[in-house]
mmCIF file as Biopython writes it, N, C-alpha, C and O atoms, coordinates in Angstrom:
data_model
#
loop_
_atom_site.group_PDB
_atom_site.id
_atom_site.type_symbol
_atom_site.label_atom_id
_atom_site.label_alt_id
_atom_site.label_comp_id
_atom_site.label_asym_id
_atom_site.label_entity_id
_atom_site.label_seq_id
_atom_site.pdbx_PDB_ins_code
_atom_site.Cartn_x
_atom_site.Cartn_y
_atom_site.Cartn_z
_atom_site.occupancy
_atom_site.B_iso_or_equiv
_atom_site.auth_seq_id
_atom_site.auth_asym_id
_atom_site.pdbx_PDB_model_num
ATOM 1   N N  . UNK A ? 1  ? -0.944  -2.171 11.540  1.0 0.0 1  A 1 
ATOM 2   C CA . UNK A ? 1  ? 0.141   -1.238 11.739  1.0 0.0 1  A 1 
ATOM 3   C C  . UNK A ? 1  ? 1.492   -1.950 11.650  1.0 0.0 1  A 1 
ATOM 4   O O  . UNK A ? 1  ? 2.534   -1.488 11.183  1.0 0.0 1  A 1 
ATOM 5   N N  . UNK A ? 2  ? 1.277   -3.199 12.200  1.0 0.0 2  A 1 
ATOM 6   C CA . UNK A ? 2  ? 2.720   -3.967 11.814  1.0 0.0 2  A 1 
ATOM 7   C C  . UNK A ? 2  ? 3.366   -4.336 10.268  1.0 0.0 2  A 1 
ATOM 8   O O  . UNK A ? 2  ? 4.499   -4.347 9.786   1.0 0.0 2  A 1 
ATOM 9   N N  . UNK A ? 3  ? 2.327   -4.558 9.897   1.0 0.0 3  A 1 
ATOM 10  C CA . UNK A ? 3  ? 2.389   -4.666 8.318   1.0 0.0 3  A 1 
ATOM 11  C C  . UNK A ? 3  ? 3.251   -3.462 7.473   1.0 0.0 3  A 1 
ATOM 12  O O  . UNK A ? 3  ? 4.099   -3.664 6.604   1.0 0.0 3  A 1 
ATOM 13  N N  . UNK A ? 4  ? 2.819   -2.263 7.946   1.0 0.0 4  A 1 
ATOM 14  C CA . UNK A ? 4  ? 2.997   -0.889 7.623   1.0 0.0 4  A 1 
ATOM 15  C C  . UNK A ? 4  ? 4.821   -0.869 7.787   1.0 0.0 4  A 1 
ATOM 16  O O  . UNK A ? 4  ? 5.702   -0.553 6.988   1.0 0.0 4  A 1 
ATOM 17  N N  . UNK A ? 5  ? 4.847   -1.199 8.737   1.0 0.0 5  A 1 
ATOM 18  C CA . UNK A ? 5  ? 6.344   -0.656 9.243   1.0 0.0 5  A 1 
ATOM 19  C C  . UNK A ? 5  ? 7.047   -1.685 8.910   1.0 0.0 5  A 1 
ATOM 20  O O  . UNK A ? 5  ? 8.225   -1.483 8.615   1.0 0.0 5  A 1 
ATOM 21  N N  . UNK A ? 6  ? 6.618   -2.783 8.879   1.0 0.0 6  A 1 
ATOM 22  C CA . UNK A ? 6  ? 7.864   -3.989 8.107   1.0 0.0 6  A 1 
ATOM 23  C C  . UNK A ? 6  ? 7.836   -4.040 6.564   1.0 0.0 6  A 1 
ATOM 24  O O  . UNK A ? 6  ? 8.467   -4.926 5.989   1.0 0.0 6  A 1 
ATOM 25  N N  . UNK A ? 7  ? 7.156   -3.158 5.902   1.0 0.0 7  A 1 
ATOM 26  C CA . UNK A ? 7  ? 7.080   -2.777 4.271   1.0 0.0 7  A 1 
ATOM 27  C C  . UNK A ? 7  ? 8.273   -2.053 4.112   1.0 0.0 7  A 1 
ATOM 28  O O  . UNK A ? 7  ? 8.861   -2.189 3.040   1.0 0.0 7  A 1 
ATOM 29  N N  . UNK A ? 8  ? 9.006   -0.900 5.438   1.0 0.0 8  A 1 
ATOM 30  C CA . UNK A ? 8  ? 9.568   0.199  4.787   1.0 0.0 8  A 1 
ATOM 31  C C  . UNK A ? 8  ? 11.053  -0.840 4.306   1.0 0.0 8  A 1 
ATOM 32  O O  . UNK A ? 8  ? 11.288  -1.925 4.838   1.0 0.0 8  A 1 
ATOM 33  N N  . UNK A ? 9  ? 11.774  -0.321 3.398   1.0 0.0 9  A 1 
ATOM 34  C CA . UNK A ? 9  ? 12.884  -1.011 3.353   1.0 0.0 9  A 1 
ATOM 35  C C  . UNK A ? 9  ? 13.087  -2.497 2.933   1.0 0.0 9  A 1 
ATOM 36  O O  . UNK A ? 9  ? 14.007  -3.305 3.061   1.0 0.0 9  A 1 
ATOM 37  N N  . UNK A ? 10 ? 11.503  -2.527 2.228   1.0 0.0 10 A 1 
ATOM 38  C CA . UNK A ? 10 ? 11.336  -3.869 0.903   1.0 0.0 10 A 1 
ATOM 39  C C  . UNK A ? 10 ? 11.502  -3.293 -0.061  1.0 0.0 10 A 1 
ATOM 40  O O  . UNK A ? 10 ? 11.392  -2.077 -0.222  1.0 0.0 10 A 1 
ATOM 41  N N  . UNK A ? 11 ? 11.896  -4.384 -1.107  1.0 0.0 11 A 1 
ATOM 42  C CA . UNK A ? 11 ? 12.155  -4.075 -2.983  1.0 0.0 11 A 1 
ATOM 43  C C  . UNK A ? 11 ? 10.871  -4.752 -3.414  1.0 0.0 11 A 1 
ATOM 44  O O  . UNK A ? 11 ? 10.322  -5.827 -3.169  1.0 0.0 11 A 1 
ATOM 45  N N  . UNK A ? 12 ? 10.568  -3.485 -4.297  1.0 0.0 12 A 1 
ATOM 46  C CA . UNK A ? 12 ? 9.304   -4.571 -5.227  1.0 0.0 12 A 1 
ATOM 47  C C  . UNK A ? 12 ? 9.921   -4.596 -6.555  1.0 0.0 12 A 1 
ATOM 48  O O  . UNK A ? 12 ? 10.812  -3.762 -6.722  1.0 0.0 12 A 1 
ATOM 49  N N  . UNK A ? 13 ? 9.597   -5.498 -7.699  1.0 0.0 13 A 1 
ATOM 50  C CA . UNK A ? 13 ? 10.667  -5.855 -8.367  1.0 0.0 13 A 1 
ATOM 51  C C  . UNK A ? 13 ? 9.488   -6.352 -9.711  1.0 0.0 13 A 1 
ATOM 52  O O  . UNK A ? 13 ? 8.609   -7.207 -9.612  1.0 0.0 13 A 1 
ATOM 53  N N  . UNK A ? 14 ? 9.762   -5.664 -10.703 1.0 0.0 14 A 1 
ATOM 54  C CA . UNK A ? 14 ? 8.993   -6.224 -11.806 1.0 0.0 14 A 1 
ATOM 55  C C  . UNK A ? 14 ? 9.577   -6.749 -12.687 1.0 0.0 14 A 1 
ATOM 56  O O  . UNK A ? 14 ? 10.665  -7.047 -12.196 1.0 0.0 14 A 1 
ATOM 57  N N  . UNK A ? 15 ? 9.541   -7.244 -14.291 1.0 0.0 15 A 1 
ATOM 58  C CA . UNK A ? 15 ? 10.102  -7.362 -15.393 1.0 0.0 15 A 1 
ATOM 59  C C  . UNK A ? 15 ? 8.874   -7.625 -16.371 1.0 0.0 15 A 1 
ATOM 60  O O  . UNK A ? 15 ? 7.986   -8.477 -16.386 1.0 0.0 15 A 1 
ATOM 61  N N  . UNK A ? 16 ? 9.257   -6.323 -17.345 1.0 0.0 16 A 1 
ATOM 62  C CA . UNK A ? 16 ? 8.314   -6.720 -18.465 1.0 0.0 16 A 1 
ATOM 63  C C  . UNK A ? 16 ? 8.878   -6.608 -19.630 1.0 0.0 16 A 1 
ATOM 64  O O  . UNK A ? 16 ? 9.825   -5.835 -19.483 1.0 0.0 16 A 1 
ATOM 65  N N  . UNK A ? 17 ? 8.803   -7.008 -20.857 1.0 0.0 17 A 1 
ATOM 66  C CA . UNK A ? 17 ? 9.454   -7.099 -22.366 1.0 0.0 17 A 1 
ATOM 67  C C  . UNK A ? 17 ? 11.181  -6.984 -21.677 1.0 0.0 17 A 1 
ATOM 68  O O  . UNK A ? 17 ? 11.763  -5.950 -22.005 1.0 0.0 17 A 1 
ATOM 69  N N  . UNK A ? 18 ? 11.725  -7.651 -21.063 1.0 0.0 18 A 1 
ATOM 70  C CA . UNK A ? 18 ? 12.681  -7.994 -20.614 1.0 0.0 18 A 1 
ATOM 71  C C  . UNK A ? 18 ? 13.529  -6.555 -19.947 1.0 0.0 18 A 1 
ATOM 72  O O  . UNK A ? 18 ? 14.749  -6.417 -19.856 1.0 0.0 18 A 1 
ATOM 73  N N  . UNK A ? 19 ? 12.742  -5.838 -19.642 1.0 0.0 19 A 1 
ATOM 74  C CA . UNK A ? 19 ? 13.228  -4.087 -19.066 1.0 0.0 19 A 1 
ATOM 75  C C  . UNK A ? 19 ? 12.456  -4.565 -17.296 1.0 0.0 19 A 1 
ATOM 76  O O  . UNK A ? 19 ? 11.248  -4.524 -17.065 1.0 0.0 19 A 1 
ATOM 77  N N  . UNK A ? 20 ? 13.383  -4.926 -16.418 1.0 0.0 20 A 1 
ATOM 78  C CA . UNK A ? 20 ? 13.364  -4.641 -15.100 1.0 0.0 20 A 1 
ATOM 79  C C  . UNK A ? 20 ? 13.402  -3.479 -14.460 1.0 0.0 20 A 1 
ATOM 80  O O  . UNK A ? 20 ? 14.373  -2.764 -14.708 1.0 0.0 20 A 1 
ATOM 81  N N  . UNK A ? 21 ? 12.598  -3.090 -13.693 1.0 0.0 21 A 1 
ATOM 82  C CA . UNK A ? 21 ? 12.242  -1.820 -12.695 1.0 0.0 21 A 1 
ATOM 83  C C  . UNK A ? 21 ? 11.671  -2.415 -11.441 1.0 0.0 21 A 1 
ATOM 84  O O  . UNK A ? 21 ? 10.939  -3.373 -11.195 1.0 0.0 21 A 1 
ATOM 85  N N  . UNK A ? 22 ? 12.322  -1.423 -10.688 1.0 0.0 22 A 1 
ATOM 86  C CA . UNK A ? 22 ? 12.735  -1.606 -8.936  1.0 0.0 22 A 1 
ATOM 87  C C  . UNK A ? 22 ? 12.665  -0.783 -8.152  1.0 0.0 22 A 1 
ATOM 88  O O  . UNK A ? 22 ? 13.594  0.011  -8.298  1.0 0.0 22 A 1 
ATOM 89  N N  . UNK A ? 23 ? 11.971  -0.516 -7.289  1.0 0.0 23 A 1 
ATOM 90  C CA . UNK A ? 23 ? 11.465  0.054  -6.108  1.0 0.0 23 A 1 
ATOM 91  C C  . UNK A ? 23 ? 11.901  0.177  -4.788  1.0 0.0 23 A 1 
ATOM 92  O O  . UNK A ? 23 ? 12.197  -0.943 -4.372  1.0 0.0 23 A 1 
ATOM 93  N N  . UNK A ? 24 ? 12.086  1.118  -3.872  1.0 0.0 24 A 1 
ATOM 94  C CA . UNK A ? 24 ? 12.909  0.731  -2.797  1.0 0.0 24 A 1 
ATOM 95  C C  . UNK A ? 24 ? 11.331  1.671  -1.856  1.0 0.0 24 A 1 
ATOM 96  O O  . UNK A ? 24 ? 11.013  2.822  -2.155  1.0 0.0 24 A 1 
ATOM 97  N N  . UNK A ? 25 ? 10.432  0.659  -0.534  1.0 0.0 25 A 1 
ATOM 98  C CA . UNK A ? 25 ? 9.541   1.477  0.110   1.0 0.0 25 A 1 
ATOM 99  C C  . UNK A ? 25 ? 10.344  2.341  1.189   1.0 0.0 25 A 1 
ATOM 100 O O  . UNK A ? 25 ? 11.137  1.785  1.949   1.0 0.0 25 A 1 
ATOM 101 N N  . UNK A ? 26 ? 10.190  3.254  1.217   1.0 0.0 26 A 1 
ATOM 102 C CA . UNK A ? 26 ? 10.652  4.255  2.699   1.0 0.0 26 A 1 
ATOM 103 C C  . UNK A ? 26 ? 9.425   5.110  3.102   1.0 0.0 26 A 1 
ATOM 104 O O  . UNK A ? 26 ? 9.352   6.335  3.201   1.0 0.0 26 A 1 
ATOM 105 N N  . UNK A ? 27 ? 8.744   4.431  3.253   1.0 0.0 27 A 1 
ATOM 106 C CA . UNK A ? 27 ? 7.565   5.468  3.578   1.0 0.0 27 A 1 
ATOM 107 C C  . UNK A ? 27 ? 6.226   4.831  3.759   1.0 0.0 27 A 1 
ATOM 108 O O  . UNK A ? 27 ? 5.607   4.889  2.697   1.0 0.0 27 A 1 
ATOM 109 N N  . UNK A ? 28 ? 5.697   4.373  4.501   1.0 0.0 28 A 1 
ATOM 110 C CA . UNK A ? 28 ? 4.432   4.002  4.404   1.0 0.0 28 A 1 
ATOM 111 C C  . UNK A ? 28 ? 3.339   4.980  5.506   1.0 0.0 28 A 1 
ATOM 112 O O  . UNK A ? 28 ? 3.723   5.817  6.323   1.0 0.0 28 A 1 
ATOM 113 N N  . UNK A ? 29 ? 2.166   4.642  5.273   1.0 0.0 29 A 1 
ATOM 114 C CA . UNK A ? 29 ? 0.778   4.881  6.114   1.0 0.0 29 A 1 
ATOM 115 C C  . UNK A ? 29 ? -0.131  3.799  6.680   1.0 0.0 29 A 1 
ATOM 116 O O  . UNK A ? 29 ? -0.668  3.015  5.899   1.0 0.0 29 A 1 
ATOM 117 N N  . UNK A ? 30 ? -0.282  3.734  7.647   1.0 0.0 30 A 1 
ATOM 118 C CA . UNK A ? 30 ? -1.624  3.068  8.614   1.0 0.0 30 A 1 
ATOM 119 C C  . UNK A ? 30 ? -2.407  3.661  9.174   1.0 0.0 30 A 1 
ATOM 120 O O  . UNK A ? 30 ? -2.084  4.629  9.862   1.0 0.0 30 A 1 
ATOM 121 N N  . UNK A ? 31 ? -3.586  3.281  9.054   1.0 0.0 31 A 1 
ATOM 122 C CA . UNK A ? 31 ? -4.801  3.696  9.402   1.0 0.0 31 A 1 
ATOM 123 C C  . UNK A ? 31 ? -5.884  2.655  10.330  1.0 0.0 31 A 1 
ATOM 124 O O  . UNK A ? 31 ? -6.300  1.809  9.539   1.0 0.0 31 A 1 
ATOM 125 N N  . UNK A ? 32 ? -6.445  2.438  11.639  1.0 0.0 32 A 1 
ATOM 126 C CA . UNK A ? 32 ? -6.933  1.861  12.267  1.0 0.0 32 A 1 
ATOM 127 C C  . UNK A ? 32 ? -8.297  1.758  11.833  1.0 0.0 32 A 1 
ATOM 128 O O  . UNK A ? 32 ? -8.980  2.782  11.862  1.0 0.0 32 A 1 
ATOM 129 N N  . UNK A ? 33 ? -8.914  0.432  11.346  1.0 0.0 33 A 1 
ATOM 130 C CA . UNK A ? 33 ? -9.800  0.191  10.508  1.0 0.0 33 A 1 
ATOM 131 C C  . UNK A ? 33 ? -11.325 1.453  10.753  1.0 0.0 33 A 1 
ATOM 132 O O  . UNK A ? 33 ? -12.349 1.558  10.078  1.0 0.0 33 A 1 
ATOM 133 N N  . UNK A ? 34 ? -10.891 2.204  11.940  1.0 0.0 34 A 1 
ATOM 134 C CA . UNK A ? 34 ? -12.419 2.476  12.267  1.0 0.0 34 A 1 
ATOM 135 C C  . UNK A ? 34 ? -12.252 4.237  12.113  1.0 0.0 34 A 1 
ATOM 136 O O  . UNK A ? 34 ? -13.094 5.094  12.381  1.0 0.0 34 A 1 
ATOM 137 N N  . UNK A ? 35 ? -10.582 4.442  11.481  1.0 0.0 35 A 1 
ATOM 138 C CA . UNK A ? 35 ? -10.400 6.036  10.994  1.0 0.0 35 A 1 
ATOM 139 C C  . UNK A ? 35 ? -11.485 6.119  9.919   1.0 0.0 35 A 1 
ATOM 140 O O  . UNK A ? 35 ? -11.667 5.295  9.023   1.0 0.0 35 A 1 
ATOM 141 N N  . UNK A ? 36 ? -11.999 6.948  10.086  1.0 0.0 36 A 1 
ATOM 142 C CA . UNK A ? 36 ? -12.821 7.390  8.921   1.0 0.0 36 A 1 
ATOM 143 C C  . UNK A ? 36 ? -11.986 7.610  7.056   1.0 0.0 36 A 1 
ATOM 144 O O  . UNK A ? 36 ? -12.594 7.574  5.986   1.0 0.0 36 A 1 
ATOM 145 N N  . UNK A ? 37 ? -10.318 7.846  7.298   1.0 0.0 37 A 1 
ATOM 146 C CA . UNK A ? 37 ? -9.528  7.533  5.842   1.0 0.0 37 A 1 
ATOM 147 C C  . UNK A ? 37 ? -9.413  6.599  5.926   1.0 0.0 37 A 1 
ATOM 148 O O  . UNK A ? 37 ? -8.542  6.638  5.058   1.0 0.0 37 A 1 
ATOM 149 N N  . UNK A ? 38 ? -9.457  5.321  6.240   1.0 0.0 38 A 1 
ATOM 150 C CA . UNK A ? 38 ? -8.564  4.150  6.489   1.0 0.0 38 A 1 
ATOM 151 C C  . UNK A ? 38 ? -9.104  3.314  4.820   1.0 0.0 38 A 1 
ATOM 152 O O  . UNK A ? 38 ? -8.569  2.407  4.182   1.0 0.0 38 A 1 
ATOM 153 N N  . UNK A ? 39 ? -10.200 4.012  4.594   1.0 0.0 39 A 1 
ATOM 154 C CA . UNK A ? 39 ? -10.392 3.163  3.232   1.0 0.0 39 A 1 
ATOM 155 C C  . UNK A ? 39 ? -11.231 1.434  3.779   1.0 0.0 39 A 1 
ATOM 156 O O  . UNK A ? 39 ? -11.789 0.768  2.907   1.0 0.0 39 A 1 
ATOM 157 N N  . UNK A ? 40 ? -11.198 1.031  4.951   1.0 0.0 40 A 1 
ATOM 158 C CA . UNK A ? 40 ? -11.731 -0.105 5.672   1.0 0.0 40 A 1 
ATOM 159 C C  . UNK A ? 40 ? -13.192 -0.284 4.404   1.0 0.0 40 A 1 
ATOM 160 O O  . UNK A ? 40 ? -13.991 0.552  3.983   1.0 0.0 40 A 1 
ATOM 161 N N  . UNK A ? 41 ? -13.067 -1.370 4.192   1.0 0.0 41 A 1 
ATOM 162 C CA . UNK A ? 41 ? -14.131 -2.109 2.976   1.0 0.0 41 A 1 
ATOM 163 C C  . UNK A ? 41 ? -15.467 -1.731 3.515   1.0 0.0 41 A 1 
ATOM 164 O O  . UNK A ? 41 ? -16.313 -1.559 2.637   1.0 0.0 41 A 1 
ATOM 165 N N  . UNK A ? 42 ? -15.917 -1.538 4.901   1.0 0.0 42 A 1 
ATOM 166 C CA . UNK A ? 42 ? -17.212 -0.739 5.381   1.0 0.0 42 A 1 
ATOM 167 C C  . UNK A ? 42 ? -17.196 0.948  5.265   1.0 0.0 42 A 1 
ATOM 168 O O  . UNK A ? 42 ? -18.111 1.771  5.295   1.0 0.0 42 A 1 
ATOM 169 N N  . UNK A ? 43 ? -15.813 1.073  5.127   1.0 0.0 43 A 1 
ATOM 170 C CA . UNK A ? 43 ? -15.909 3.284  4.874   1.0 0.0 43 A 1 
ATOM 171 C C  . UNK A ? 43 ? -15.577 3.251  3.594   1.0 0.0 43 A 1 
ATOM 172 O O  . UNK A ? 43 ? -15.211 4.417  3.445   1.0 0.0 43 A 1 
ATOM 173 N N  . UNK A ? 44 ? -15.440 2.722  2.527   1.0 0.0 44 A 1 
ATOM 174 C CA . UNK A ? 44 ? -14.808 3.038  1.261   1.0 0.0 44 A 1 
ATOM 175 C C  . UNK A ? 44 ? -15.194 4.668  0.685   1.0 0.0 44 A 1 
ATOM 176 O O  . UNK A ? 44 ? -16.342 5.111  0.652   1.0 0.0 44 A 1 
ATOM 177 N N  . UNK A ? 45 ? -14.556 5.057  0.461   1.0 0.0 45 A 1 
ATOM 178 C CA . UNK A ? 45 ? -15.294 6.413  -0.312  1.0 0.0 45 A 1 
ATOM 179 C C  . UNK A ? 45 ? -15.784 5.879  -1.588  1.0 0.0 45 A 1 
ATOM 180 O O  . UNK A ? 45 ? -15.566 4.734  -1.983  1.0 0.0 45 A 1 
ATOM 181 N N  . UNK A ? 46 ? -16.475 6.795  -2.222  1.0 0.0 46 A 1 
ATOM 182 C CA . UNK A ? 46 ? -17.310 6.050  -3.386  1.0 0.0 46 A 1 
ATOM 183 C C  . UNK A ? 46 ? -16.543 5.974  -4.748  1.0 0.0 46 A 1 
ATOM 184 O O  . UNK A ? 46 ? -16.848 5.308  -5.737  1.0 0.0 46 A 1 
ATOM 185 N N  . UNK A ? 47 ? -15.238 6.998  -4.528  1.0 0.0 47 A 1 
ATOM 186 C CA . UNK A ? 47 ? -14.332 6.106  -6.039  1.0 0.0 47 A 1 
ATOM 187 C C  . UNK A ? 47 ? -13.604 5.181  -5.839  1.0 0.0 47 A 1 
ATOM 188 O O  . UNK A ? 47 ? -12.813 4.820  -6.711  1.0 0.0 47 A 1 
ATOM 189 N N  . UNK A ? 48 ? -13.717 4.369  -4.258  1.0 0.0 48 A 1 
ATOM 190 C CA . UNK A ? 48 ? -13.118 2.976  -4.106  1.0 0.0 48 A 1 
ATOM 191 C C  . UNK A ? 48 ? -14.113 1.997  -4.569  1.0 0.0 48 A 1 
ATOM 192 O O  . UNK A ? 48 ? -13.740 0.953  -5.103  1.0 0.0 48 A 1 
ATOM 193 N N  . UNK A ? 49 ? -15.126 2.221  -4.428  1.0 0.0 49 A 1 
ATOM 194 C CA . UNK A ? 49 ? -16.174 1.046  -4.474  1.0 0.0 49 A 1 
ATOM 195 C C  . UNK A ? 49 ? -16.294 0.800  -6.207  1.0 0.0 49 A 1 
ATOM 196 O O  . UNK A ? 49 ? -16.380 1.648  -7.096  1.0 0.0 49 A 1 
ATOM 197 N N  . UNK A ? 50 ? -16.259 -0.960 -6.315  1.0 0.0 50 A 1 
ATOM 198 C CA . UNK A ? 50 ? -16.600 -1.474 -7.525  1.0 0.0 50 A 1 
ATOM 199 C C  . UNK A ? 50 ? -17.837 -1.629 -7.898  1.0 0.0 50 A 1 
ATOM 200 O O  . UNK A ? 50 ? -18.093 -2.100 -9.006  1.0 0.0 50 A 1 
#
């Protein structure tokens, strides 16, 4: 959950064929590994799994 809330108000920052694009987060989600959405590598739903 800490992770979650120190994301909001980072830049993610790419460059490809020399065209830069930039991101500003305001918004995130956390989920406590044992929510049934949390996506946790033991609940994956089955279009997460490789």
């Amino acid at each position: 959950m800490v992770v979650a809330r120190e994301l909001v108000g980072c830049v993610l920052q790419t460059e490809f064929s020399g065209l830069v694009t930039s991101l500003l987060i305001v918004e995130t989600e956390a989920y406590p590994g044992y929510d049934p959405y949390s996506h946790f590598p033991t609940n994956q739903p089955p279009v997460a799994k490789c």
